[in-house]
Structure formats: C-alpha cells, structure tokens
MITI-703975 format. One line per 8 residues: number of its first residue (from 0); for each residue x, y, z of N, C-alpha, C. Coordinates in steps of 0.02 Angstrom, whole numbers. Example, Ala and Ser with C-alpha at 12.3 -4.5 7.8 and 13.67 -1.06 7.14 Angstrom:
<pts>
0> 660/-284/390/615/-225/390/660/-165/390; 642/-112/354/684/-53/357/645/2/394
</pts>
This chain:
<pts>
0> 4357/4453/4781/4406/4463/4727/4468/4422/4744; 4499/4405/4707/4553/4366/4700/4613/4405/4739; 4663/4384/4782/4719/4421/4803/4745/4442/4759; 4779/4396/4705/4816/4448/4638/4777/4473/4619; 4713/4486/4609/4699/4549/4585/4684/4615/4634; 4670/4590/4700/4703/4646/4746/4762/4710/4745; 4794/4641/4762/4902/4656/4750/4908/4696/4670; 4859/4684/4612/4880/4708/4566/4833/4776/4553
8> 4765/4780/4579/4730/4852/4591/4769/4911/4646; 4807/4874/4702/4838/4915/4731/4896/4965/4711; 4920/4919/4663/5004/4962/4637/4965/4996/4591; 4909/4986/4540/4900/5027/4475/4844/5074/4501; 4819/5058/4552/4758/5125/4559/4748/5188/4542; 4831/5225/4583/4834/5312/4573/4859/5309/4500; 4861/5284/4461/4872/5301/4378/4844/5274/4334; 4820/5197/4338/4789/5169/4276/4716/5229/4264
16> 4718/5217/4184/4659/5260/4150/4589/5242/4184; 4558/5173/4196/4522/5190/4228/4496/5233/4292; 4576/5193/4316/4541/5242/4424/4514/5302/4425; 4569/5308/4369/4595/5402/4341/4525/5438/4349; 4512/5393/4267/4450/5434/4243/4370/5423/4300; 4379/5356/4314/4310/5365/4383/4326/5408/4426; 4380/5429/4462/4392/5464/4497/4377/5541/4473; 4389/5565/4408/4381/5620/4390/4313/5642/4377
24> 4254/5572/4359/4192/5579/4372/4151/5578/4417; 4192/5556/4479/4162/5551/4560/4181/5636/4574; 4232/5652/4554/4249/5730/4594/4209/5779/4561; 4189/5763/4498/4140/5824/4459/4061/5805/4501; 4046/5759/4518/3994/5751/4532/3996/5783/4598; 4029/5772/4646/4051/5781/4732/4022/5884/4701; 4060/5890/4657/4083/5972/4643/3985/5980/4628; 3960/5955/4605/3882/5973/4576/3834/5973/4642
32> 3862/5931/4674/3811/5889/4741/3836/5954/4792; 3870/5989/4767/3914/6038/4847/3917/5998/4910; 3952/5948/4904/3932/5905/4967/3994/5951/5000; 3953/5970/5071/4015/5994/5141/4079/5948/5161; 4115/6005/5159/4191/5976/5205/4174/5921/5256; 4097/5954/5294/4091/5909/5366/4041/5865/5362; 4022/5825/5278/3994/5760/5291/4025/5722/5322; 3993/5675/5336/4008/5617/5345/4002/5551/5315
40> 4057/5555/5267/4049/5510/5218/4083/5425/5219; 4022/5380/5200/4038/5310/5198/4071/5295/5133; 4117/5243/5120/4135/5202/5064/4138/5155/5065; 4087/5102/5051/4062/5049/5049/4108/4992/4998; 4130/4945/5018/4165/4908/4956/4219/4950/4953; 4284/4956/5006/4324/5023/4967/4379/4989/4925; 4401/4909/4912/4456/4892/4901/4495/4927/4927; 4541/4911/4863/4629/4955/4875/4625/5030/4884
48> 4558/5062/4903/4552/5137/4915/4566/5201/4860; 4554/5171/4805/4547/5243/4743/4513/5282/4764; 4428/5266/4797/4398/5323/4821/4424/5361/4877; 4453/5334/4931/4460/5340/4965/4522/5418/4963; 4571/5382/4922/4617/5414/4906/4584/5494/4860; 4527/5466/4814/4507/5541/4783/4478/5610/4842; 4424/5565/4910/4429/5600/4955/4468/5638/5012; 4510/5597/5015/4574/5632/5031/4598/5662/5005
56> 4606/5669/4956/4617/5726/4923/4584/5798/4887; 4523/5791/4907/4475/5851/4900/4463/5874/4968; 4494/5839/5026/4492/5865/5099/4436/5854/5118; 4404/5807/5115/4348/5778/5176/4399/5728/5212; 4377/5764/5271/4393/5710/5353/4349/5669/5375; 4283/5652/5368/4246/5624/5399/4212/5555/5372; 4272/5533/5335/4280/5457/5314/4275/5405/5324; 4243/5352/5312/4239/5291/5348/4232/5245/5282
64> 4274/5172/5299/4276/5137/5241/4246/5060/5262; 4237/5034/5203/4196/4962/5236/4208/4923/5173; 4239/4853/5201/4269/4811/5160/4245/4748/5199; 4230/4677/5163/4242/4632/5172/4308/4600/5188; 4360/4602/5144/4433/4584/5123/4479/4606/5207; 4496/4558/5222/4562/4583/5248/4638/4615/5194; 4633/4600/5134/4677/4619/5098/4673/4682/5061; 4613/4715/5056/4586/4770/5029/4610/4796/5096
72> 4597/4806/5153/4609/4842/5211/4681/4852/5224; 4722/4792/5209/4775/4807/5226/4821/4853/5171; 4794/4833/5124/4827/4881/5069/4804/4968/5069; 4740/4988/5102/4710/5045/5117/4756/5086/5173; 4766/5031/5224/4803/5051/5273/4882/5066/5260; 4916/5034/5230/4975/5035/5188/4982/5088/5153; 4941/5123/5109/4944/5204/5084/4919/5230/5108; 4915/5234/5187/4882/5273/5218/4828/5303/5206
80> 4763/5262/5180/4708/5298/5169/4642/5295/5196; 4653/5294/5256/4608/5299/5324/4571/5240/5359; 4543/5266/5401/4480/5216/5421/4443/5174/5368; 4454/5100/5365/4448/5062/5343/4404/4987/5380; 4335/4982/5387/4329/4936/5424/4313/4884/5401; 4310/4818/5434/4302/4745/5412/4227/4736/5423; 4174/4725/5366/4104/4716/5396/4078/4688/5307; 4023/4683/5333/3990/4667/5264/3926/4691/5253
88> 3930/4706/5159/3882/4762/5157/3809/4734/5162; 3786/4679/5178/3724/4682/5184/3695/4660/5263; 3758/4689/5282/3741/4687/5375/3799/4729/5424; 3783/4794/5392/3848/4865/5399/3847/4867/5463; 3907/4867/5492/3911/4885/5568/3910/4971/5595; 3862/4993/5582/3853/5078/5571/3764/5042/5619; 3759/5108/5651/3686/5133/5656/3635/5165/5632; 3589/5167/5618/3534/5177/5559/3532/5257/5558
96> 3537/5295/5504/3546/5344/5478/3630/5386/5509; 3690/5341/5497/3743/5377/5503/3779/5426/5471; 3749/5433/5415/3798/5434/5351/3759/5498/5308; 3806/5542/5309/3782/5608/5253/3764/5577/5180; 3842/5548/5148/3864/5516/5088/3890/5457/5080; 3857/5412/5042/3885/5351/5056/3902/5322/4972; 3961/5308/4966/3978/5279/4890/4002/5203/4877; 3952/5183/4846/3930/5103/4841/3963/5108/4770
104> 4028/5109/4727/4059/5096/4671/4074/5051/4650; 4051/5001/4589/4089/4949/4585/4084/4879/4653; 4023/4884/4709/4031/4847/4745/3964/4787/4744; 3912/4836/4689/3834/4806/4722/3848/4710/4657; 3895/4740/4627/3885/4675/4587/3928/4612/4615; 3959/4613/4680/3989/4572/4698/3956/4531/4736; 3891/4552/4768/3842/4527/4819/3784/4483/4782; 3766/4436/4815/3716/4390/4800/3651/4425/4827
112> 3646/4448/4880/3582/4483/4888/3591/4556/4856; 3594/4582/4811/3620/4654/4810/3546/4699/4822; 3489/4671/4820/3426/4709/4845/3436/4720/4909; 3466/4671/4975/3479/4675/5026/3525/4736/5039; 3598/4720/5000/3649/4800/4994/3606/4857/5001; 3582/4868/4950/3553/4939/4945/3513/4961/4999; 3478/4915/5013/3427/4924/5092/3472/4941/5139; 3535/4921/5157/3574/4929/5193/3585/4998/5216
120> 3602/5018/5118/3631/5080/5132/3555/5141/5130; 3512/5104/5120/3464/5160/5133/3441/5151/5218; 3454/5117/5249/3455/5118/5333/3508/5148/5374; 3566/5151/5327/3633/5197/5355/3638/5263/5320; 3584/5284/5290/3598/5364/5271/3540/5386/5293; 3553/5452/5316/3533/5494/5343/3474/5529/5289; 3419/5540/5324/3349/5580/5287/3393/5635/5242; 3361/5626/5194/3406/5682/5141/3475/5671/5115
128> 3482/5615/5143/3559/5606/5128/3566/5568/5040; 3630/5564/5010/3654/5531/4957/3682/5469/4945; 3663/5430/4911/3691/5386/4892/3747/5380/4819; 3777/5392/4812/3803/5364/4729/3818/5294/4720; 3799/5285/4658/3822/5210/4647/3846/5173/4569; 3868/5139/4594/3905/5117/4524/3906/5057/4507; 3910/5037/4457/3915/4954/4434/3927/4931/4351; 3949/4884/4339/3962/4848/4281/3901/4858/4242
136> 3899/4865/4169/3842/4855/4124/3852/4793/4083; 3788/4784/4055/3771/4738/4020/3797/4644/4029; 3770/4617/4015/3797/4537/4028/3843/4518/3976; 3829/4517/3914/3862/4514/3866/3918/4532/3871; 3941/4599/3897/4027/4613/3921/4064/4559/3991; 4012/4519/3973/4075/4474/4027/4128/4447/4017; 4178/4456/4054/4231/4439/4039/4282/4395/4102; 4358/4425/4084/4393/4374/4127/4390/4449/4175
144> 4398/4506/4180/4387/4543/4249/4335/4527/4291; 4274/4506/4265/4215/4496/4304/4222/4422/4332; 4278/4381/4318/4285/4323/4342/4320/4336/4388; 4378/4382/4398/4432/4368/4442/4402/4395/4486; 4355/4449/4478/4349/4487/4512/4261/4484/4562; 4256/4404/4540/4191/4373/4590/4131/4429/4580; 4111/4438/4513/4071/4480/4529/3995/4419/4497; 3947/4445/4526/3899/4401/4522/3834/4426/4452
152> 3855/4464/4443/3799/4504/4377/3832/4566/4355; 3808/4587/4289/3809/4675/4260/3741/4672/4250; 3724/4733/4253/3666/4781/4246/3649/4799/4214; 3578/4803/4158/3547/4865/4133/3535/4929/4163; 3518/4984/4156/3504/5048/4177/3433/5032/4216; 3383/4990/4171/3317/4993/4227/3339/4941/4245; 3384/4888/4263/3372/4819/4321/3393/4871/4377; 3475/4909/4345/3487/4947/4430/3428/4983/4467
160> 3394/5023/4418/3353/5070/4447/3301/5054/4490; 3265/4987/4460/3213/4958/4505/3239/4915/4560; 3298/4902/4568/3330/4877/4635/3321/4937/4693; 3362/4987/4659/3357/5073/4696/3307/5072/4730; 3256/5077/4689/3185/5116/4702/3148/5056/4734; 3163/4996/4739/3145/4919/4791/3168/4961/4861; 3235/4968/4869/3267/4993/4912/3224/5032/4948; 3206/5107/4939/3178/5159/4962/3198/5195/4941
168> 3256/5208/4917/3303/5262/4894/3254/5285/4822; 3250/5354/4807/3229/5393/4763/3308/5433/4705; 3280/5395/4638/3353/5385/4589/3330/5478/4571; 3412/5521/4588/3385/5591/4562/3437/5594/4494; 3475/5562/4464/3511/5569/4394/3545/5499/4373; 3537/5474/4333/3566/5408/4303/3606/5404/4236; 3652/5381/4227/3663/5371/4148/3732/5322/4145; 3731/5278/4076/3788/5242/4052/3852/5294/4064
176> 3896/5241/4082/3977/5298/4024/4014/5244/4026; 4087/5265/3982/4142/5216/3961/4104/5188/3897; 4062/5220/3866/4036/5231/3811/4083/5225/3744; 4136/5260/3731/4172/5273/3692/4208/5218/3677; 4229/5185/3728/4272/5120/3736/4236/5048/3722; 4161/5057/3724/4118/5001/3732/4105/4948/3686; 4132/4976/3607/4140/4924/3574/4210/4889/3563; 4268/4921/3583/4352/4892/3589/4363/4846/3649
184> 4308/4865/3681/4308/4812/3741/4265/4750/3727; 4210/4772/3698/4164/4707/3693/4215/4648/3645; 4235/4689/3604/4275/4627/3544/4352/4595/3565; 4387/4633/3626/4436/4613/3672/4418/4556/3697; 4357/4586/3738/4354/4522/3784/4313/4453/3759; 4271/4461/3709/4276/4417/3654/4313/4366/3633; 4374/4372/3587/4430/4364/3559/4473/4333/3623; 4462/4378/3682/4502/4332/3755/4485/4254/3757
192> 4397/4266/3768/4386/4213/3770/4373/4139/3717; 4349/4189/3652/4335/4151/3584/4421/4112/3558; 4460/4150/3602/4536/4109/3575/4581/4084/3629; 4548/4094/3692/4549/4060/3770/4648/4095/3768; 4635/4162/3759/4707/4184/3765/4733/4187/3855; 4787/4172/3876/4808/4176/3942/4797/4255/3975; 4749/4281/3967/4764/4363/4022/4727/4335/4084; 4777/4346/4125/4743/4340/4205/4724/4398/4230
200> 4720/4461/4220/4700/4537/4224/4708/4589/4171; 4637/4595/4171/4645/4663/4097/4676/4714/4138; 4691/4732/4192/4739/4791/4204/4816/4774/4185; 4821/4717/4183/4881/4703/4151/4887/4718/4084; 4846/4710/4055/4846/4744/3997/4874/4802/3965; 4914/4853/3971/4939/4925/3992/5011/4928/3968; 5014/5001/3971/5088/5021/3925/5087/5086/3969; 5116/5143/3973/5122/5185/3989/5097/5233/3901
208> 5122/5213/3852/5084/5241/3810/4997/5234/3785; 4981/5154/3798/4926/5171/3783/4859/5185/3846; 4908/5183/3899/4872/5207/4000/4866/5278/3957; 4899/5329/3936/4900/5394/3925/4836/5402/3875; 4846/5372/3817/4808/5371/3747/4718/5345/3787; 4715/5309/3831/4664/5275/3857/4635/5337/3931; 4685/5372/3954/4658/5425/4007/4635/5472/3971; 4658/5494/3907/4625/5555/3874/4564/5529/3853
216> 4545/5470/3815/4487/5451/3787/4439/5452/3834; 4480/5425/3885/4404/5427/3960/4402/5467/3995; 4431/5515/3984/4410/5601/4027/4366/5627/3968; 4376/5616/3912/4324/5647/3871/4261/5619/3872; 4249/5550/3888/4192/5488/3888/4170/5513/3966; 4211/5530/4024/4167/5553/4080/4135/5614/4101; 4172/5675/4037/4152/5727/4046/4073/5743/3990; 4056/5685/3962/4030/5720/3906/3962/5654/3915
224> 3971/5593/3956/3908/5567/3938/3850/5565/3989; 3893/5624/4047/3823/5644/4112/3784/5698/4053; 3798/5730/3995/3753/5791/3946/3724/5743/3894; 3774/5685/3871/3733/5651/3847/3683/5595/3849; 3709/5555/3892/3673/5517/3928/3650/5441/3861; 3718/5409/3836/3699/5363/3798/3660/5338/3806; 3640/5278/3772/3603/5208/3772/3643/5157/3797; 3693/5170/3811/3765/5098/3819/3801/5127/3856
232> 3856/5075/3889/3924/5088/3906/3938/5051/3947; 4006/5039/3978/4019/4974/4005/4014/5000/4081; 3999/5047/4097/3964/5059/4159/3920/5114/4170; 3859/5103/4225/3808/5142/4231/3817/5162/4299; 3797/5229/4324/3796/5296/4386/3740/5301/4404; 3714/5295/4455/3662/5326/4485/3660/5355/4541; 3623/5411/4537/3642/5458/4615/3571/5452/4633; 3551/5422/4706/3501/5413/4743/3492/5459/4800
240> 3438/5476/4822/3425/5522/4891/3388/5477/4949; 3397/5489/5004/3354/5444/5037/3283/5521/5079
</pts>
C-alpha cells in the first residue's frame, strides 16, 4: 500500500464508517464463535491496527500481529496496539499450528500467491482452530482504492471459497455485505474514473456528517446480511476451521 494511504488509514481508522462498521461485524462474530479470553490470536496483514485495536478492546491478551510494511508497524506501535511483527504472509515466521484465531481481513487480495497465504495460515492454526477472512468483491468495483492500495484481485464468493477449501481449511459460514452501499459505490467509482476526477483516497472522501449518515447505513448492512446473506456486496466473510 502506498505510505499516504497508510498515514491516511492511520488518523481515520477509530472513526471512519467503514473501520467502524467491520469492526462491529468482527466483534458480533468473535461474540457467536465464544472465542476465549486465552486464545491465542494472530492478525495477519494488520496495517494501521483497526483489528488490532477492536481486540484490545474486547480484552484478549494473546495477540500477535504480522505485517509486511514497516509503516503499518510503526503506526501500530504509535497507538500502542501491540505486538506487531515484520514477516510475510506467505512465509509466517510462527511455527506450525500456533494460533487458536487467526484474522486474514482485507489482506488475501494484496498477495500474488494468495493460494499460498491461505496454506500458510492453515499450517499456523491449530487442529480445530479458526480462521476468518475477508476480502474485496467483485472486479467490476475496481477502483482508485484498489490501486493505491496494491491490491492484486476482488473476489467472487465461490473463487474465495475454492481457494479456502485448496487450502485445507473447511468454509463453516460465508456471505457478501456492504450490500446496501453496493450500487452508490459502483457508480462513484465509475464516474471517478469515466471523468478521471483527481481523488487520491476514497477515505478522503468524508464529512463528519455524511461518516455519521454512512456508520448508521453500515451497522444496519452488517447486522442484517450474516440472516440474509445477499447475492452481492462490496465485500465477502468467510469463517474457516482447520
């Protein structure tokens, strides 16, 4: 990822509507999974540490973070949000079955081997253990975030799944969300490009009125499309077991 877009995920994390709302769908899930105080949980890809920061704050201690970036690390370390190490995900410096929980968000689309990733993380979790994972949907939503932000593909629901299940990992719940938003975005980023407008980051994009108007829409879009389980959305969840 680009440093400015580092430097600019770091200041907006604990409030922009997205972090918000992934974050509020990572903690309902954590809440379903009853995962223990005393996993031992990985975060794979942590950037500027949103997850990191949501676990810290539900009180798990047994954290460990894994970044490529020296600049993602340093900004992790800067809000104090833990163990943070320098490695790469398709050759984790962990020993084979370390890991209770391991959360791959937003990271598998940055990798050129991403069949390799997943193997990774099915060699660093533990028999019975969890994976969650996350990633960009569809190709067609490409845009200027997926540029700045070096990502190498979006996903259908079965491309992720048969990567998973390549892996070893066994997929136990899947579904789209950011559903609600999926056509204001498709014709945004459209129009970005169909009129080559200057945005160097859609998080720049933002107001404090419409960050507010945009956190309510996506707490309702994360609470409501694990029951419904669209056909679409500009990102897809999957929770894996090993």
């Amino acid at each position: 990822m680009d440093q400015t877009a580092y430097a600019l995920e770091a200041e907006v994390e604990s409030e922009h509507w997205w972090f918000v709302g992934r974050r509020r769908l990572l903690s309902k899930l954590i809440a379903q999974l009853e995962i223990s105080q005393d996993a031992k949980i990985l975060d794979v890809g942590t950037g500027t540490g949103t997850n990191l920061r949501l676990l810290q704050q539900l009180g798990f201690k047994r954290v460990t973070g894994l970044d490529f970036s020296e600049d993602a690390i340093h900004f992790c370390k800067q809000k104090g949000l833990g163990i943070v190490q320098q490695g790469n995900a398709c050759a984790m410096p962990f020993a084979d079955e370390s890991f209770d929980i391991i959360f791959a968000t937003d990271i598998i689309e940055h990798i050129d081997e991403d069949l390799q990733a997943l193997s990774e993380i099915y060699r660093v979790l533990k028999v019975g253990g969890t994976a969650i994972i996350m990633v960009p949907a569809f190709q067609f939503l490409w845009g200027v975030q997926d540029r700045i932000s070096h990502h190498k593909r979006r996903y259908r629901r079965k491309q992720l799944l048969s990567q998973i299940h390549t892996s070893g990992l066994v997929t136990l719940k899947n579904h789209y969300f950011n559903y609600i938003l999926f056509i204001p975005i498709l014709l945004a980023r459209k129009i970005i490009d169909l009129l080559n407008l200057k945005v160097e980051n859609e998080n720049q994009v933002n107001t404090k009125f419409i960050n507010a108007i945009l956190t309510w829409i996506f707490t309702i879009d994360v609470d409501t499309s694990p029951l419904l389980r669209p056909p679409f959305g500009v990102s897809v969840l999957a929770v894996a077991k090993k």
